[in-house]
C-alpha positions in Angstrom: 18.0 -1.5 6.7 15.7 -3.5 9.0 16.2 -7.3 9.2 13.3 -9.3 9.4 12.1 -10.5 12.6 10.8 -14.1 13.9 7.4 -13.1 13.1 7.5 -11.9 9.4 6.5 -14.7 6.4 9.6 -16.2 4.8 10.1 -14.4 1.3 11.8 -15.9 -1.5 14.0 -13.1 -2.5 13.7 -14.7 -6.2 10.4 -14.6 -6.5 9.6 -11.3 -4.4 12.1 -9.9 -7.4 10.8 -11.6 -10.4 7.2 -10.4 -9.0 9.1 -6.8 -8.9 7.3 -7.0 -4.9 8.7 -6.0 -1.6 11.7 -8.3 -0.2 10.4 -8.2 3.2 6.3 -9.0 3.3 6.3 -10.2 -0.5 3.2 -8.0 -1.3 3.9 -4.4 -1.4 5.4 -3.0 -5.1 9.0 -1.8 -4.8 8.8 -0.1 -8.1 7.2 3.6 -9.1 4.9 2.3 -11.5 4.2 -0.2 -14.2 7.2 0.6 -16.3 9.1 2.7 -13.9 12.6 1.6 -12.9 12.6 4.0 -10.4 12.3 2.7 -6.4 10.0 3.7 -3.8 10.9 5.5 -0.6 8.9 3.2 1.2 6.8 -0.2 0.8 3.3 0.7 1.8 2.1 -2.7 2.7 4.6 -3.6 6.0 6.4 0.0 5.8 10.0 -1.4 4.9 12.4 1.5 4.2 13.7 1.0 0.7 15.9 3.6 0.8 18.9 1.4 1.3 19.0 0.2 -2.2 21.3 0.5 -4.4 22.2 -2.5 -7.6 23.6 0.3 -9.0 24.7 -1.1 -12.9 24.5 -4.5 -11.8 20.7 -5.6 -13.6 22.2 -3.8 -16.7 25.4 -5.3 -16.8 23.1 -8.9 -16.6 21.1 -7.9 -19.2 24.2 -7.1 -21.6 25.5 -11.0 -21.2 22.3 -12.6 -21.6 21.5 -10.4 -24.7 24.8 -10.9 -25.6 24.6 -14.9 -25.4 21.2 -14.8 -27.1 21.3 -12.2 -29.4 24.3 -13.3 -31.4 23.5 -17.0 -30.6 20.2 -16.8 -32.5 21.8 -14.4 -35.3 25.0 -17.1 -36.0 22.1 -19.7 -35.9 20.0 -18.0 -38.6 23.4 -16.4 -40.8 24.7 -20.2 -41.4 21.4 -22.2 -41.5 19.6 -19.9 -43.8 22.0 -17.1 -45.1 19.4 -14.6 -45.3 20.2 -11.0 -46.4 21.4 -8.4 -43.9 17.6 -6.9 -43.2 16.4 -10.1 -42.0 18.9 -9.7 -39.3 18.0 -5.8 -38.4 14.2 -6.9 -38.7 14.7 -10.1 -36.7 17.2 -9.0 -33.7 16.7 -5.0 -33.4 13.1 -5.3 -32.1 14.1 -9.0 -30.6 17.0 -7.2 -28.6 14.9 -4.2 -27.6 12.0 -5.9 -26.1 14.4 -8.3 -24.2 16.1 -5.3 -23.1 12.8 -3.7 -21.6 11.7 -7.3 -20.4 14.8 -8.0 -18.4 15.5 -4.8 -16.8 12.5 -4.3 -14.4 12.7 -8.5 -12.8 16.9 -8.6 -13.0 16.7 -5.5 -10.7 14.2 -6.4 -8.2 15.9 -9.7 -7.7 19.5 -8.0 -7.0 17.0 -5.5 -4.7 15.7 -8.5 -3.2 18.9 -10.4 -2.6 20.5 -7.6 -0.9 18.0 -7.4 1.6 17.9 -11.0 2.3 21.8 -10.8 2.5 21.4 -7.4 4.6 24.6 -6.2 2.1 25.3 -2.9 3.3 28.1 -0.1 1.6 31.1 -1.3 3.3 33.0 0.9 5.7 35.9 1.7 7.5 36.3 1.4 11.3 
């Protein structure tokens, strides 16, 4: 992993990952493609080596608590203010959870990408 030098623009490593863009220059994508979770070899705007990356289940593990907190907040919310029937839940929360799912994914991921760049967190190793 290359650190940035004295010359190279300060990038939030928040934003650069909520914009799913390089951690280094802030402008080149870090992802495949639109919906691809899958990382580039290489940013092809400054030429940063991505291929030091690794969040490995860490934006999925995120994901899972804040679907969890929301998910079953909203569905106790709804149960004892309105005591629907059991398909209002599956309607309301199935496609609630799955497009939260999809929506978090991608910018959880490229902000743990980001953050271990700007934290230059490396595997650790013995001496």
């Amino acid at each position: 992993m290359s650190a940035p030098s004295g010359d190279e623009p300060v990038v939030s490593p928040y934003v650069a990952g909520l914009t799913c863009r390089c951690p280094r220059c802030g402008k080149g994508a870090i992802f495949n493609g639109l919906l691809s979770l899958s990382v580039l070899d290489r940013c092809a705007n400054c030429g940063l080596d991505l291929k030091f990356i690794d969040p490995g289940d860490g934006p999925a593990v995120f994901v899972i608590m804040i679907l969890g907190f929301l998910i079953l907040g909203g569905a106790l919310i709804v149960e004892f203010k309105f005591n629907p029937p059991i398909w209002v839940h599956v309607a309301l929360w199935l496609p609630a959870t799955l497009v939260l799912a999809f929506g978090l994914l991608r910018p959880l991921k490229g902000i743990l990408i980001a953050l271990q760049y700007h934290h230059k967190a490396e595997q650790g190793r013995l001496e």
